[in-house]
N, C-alpha and C positions, 0 to 999 in steps of 0.2 A: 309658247307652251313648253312649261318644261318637259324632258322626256325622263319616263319611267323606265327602268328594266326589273327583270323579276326574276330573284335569286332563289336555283333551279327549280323554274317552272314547269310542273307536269303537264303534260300531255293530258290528262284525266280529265282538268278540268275544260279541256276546249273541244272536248274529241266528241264528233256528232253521233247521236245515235243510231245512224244507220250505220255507219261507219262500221261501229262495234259491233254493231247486228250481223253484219257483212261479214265480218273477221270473225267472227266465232263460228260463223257459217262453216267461213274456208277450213279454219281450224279441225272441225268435225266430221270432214269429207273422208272417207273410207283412201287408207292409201297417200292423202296430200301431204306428210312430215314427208315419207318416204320422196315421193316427187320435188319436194322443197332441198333434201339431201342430194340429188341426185343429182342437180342441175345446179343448185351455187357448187357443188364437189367439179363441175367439168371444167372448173378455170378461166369464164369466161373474164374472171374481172380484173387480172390483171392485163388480157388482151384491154378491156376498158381503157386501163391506168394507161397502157402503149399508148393507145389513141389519142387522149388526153392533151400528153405529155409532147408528142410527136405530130401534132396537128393543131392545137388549139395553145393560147397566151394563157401562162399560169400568173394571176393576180397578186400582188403582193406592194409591201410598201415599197419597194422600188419598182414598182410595174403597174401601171396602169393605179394611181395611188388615189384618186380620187375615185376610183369604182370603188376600189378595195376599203378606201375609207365608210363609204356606204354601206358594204356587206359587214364591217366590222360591228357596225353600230348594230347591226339587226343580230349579230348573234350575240353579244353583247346586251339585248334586250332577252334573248330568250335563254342565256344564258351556258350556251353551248361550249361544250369543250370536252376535247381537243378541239379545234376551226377547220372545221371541214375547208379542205383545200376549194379554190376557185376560177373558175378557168371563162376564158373569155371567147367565143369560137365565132369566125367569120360566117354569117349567114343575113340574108334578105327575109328569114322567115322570123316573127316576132314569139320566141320562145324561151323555156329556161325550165331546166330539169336535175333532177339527183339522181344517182344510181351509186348502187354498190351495200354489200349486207356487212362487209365486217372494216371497208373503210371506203365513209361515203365522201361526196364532192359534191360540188352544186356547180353548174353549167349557166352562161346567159349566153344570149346571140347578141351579136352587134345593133340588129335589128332594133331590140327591145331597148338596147341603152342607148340608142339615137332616136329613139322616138317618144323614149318615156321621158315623164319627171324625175327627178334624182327621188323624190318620196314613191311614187309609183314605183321605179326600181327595186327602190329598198323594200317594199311590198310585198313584189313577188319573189324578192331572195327570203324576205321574210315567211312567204307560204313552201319555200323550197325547205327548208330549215324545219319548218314545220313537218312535213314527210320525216326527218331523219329521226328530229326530238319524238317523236310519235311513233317509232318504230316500223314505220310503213316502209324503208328502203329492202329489206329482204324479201318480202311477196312482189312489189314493185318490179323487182330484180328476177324474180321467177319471171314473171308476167312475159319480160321483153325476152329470156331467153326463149320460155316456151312457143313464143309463137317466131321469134328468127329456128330454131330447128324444125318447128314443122312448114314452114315455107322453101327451107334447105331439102329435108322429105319430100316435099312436092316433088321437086325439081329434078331429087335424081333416083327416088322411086315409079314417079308415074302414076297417072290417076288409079292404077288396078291395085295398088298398093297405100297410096298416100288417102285414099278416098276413105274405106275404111277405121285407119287412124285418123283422120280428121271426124268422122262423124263420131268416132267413142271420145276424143278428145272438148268436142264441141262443147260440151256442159261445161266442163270443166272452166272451159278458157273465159265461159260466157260468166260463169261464175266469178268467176276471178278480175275479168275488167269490169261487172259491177261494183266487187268492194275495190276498186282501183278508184271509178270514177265517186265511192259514197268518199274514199280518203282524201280528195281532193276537198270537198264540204268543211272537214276536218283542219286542214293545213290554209284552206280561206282565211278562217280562223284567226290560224298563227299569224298567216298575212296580216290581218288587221289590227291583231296586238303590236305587230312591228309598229306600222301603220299610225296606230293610235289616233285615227281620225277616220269615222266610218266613210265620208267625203273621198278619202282617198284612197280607201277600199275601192269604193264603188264605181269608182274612177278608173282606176285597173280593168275593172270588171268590162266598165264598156271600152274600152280602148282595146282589148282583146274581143269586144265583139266587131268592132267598126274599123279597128286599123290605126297604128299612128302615125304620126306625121304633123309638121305645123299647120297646115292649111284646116285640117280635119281637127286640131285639137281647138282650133278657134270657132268651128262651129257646135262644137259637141256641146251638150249641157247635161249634166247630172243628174238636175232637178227630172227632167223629162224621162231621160232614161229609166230611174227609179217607178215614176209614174206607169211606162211599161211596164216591166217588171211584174208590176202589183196586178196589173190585168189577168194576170191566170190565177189569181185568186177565187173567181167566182166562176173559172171559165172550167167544167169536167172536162169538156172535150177535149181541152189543151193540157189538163192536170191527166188523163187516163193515162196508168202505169202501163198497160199495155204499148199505149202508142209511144212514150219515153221510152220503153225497151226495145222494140221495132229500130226507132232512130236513132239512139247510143248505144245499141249492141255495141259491143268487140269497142268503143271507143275509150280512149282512156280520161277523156274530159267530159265533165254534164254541159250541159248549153250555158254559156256566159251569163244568160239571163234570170236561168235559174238559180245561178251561183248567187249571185247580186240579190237576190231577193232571201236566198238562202240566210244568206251574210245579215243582211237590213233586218231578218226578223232574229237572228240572235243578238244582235245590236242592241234590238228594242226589247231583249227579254229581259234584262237586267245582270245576264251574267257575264256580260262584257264591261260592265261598270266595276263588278264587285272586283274583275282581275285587277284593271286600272286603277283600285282603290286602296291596293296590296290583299283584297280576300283570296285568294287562291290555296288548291292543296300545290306541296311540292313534292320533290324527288329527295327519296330518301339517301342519306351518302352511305357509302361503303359501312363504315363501322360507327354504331350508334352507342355512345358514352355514356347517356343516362342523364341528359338534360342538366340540371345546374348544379347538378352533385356529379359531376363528371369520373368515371374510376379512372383507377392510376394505369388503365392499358389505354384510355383514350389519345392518341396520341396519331402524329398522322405518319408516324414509319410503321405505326402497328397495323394503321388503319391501308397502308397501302399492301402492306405485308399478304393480311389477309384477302385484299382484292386481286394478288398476285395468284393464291392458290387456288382462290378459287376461279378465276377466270380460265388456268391451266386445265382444272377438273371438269369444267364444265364445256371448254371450247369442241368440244364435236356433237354434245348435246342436243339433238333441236329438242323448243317444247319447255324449255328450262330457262328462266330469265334469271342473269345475272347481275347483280350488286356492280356499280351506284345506280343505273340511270335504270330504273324498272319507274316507267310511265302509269304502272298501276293503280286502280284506286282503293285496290283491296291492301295494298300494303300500305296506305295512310291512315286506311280505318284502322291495321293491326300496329300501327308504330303510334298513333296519335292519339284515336279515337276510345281504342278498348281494353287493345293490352298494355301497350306500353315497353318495348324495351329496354330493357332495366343496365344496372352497369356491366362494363366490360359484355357488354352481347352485341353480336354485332350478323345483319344479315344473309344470310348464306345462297339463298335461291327463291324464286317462286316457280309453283308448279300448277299450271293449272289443270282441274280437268283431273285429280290422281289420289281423291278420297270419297268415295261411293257415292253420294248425289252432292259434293263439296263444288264450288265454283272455282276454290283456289286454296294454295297450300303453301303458306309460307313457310321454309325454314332458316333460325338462325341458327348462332353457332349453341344455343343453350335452350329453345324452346321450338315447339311444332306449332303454328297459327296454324287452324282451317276454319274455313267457312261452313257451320253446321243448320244453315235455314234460320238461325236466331237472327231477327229483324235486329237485336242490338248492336251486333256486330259477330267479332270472332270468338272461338274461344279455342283455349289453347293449353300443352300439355307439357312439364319440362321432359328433356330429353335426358332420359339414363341409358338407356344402352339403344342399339338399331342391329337389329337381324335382317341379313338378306331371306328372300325365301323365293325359290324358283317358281318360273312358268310351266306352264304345260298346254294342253288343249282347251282342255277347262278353266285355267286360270291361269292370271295375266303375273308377269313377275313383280315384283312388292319389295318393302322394307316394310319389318314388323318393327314399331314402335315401341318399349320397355315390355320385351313380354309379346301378348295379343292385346295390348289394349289399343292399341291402334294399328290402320294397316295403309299405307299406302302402295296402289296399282300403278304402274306404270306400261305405257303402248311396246316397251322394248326395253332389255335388259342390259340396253347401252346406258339407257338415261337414270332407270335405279343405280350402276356401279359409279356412273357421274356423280351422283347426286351423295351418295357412302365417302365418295373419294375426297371429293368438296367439303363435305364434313367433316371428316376425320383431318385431312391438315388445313384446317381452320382453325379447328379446335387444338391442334398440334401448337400451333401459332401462337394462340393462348397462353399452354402452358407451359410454351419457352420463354413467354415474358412476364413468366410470372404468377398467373393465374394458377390459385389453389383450387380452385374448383373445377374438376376435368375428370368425367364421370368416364366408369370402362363400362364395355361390352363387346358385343362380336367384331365391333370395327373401331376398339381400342379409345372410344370418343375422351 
C-alpha cells in the first residue's frame, strides 16, 4: 500500500460532532476563558517540560531511532510542524498522551511499544498528534491542572472547606471531561488516517480493551471484536446516555468499544475515503497571495513577518485563533468557498462568538469575513478605518468597523486591543513592503 500524507490537513474535516458540540459548550460556560487564563498563567508547564526532560528518554534520530522513525512518518502524514517533541517513559501501564497549550509533546510508555505492532504504534502517536492538530492540548491542559489543584485543596483545606469547592466545581469538571472523552472520538479519527487501514484502527481499539502481549495477540481476532462492538446497536439499555454518564463520569477515555464502533461507522460513512482520496479541506497558511496571480508581497519573509506580529499581538489573547494553523471550517468557506482572499491579504485572527448572533469573524489584514445566517456562506466588508469603543455595564467593549457599519463585541477589552494591535502592524508590514493600499483611521490601518 502505498502511503498517503495530506498537505496541512484540518482538523475540520475529521473532527466529530460531539466533539464540537462539547467545545462550544465549554466555550460558553459563564467565567471558563477566565478559568482557562488562570490555570495555563500558574506555570505548570514548564514543571511539565522538567519532568519530561529529567525522567523520561527524549526520542530522536540518534535515540531510540526506530520508534522515532514511526512517529515521524505519522506526523509527516498529518503534516505537523514544528515536531512535537517525543519522549519515551518507563511504565508497565499500556498508555500515551499529549500535554501542553503553547508547546506540546507526545508521551508513549514502554508498555505500549513492547506490546504493539510498529502500525498499532504509529496509530496511537497518530490519534496523539490528533489532539495537538485539533487544538484539544489547551482544555486538555486545564482539565489535568484543574483537578491536580483540587485534590492538593483537599488535602490541606479539609472536608469543611474543600467540600464546598468541590461541589460548585462539580459541573464544571463533569463538563469538561465530557468534551475530553467526545475529543478522544475526534483524534480516533486522526488515528486511523495515520493508520490508513481501518483493521488497524480497530486493532488498537481492542488491544487497549484486552491488554497486549504475544500470547494475547495470537488469540485476539478483529473480525469478532467488531461483531461486539455492533451489539449495542440495537441494545437501549446499553446505548442509555444516562447509564454512559454514570460509568465515564470524570473519566477522560469512552469505553474502547464504543470507540471502535465509533471509528467502523465513520469508516463506512464515506468520509474517510474522500480524506484518503486527497478530498479534504485544509489549513490556511499564514499569508494568502491570491492563487495563480500571486502579488508581489507573496513571499515567505513577508509571509513569516506578518505571522511574527501577529502572534506577538495576539499571544495573551484567549478566545482569538491565530494564523497559520486555525483548524477551522469557517475559515475555508471564507478563503475557498465565498470570498476569496484576494492579493497581498493575508489572514489576521478569527473570532468567534463577537458579531451579534455571528458563529465567527474573520479578520484579515484588508477585509472583515462574518458569518451573517446566509446558508451561502460569508459575507464580508473591506476594512477602512477600526474605532475602539468602550465598555461599560450595559455594553460589552467593541471595534467599530468604517464608521457604525459594523460592530464587533468582544468578552474583555484585552482581546478587542489584541485584536487593533494585530491589525495595525500587520498592516504596518504591508506597507513597509510596499504595499500602496494602506487605508488610515483610529488605529492608523
Amino acid at each position: 500500500m502505498d502511503r498517503k500524507h495530506f498537505e496541512r490537513l484540518s482538523s475540520a474535516c475529521f473532527e466529530h460532532p460531539l466533539d464540537a458540540k462539547a467545545k462550544k459548550a465549554l466555550k460558553n460556560t459563564a467565567g471558563f476563558d477566565r478559568l482557562v487564563r488562570l490555570l495555563i498563567g500558574m506555570g505548570i508547564e514548564p514543571v511539565m517540560d522538567f519532568q519530561n526532560r529529567s525522567n523520561f528518554v527524549r526520542c530522536g534520530p540518534n535515540q531510540a531511532k526506530p520508534l522515532y522513525d514511526i512517529y515521524l512518518e505519522a506526523v509527516k502524514t498529518l503534516d505537523i510542524d514544528p515536531i512535537p517533541p517525543l519522549y519515551l517513559a518507563h511504565s508497565f501501564a499500556v498508555n500515551a498522551w499529549t500535554f501542553g497549550s503553547k508547546t506540546p509533546y507526545v508521551v508513549v510508555t514502554s508498555a505500549l511499544v513492547e506490546g504493539f505492532k510498529d502500525e498499532e504504534i504509529q496509530c496511537v502517536m497518530g490519534h496523539e498528534l490528533g489532539h495537538i492538530l485539533a487544538g484539544h492540548s489547551t482544555y486538555r491542559t486545564v482539565a489535568m491542572i484543574l483537578m491536580t489543584v483540587l485534590e492538593a485543596g483537599s488535602k490541606l483545606a479539609g472536608n469543611l472547606v474543600a467540600l464546598p469547592a468541590a461541589i460548585i466545581t462539580r459541573g464544571l469538571l463533569s463538563a469538561l471531561f465530557y468534551w475530553i472523552r467526545c475529543s478522544e472520538l475526534t483524534s480516533d479519527r486522526a488515528g486511523l488516517i495515520v493508520a490508513q487501514d481501518p483493521k488497524i484502527a480497530y486493532s488498537t481499539e481492542m488491544k487497549l480493551a484486552a491488554g497486549p502481549g504475544a500470547k494475547i495477540s495470537e488469540w485476539l481476532n478483529v473480525d469478532e471484536f467488531m461483531k461486539q462492538a455492533r451489539e449495542f446497536d440495537g441494545d437501549e439499555k446499553a446505548n442509555s446516555k444516562w447509564m454512559r454518564f454514570m460509568l465515564e463520569d470524570l473519566k477522560t477515555h469512552p469505553f474502547p468499544v464504543f470507540r471502535a464502533r465509533e471509528l467502523e461507522q465513520w469508516a463506512l460513512s464515506g468520509e474517510f475515503e474522500k480524506i484518503m482520496g486527497g478530498e479534504f479541506s485544509k489549513r490556511p497558511t499564514t499569508y494568502i497571495a491570491g492563487g495563480k496571480d500571486a502579488g508581489k508581497l507573496g513571499t515567505d519573509k513577508i509571509s513569516q513577518s506578518i505571522e511574527d506580529v501577529i502572534q506577538v499581538s495576539l499571544s495573551r489573547v484567549f478566545g482569538v485563533y491565530t494564523a497559520p494553523k486555525i483548524p477551522e471550517h469557517i475559515v475555508e468557506r471564507a478563503l475557498d468557498d465565498y470570498a476569496k482572499c484576494g492579493d497581498n491579504e493575508g489572514v489576521v485572527a478569527l473570532y468567534e462568538g463577537g458579531l451579534g448572533g455571528s458563529a465567527a469573524v474573520l479578520l484579515s489584514t484588508k477585509r472583515i469575513y462574518y458569518s451573517g445566517g446566509d446558508p451561502k456562506g460569508l459575507a464580508y466588508e473591506d476594512i477602512n478605518r477600526m474605532d475602539a469603543v468602550s465598555g461599560g455595564f450595559f455594553r460589552s467593549p467593541g471595534i467599530d468597523i468604517n464608521g457604525e457599519q459594523l460592530r464587533l463585541t468582544f468578552h474583555r477589552a484585552e482581546v478587542r486591543d489584541g485584536i487593533l494591535e494585530a491589525m495595525t502592524n500587520a498592516r504596518r508590514v504591508l506597507k513597509d513592503a510596499g504595499d500602496e493600499v494602506v487605508d488610515s483611521g483610529d488605529k492608523a490601518l
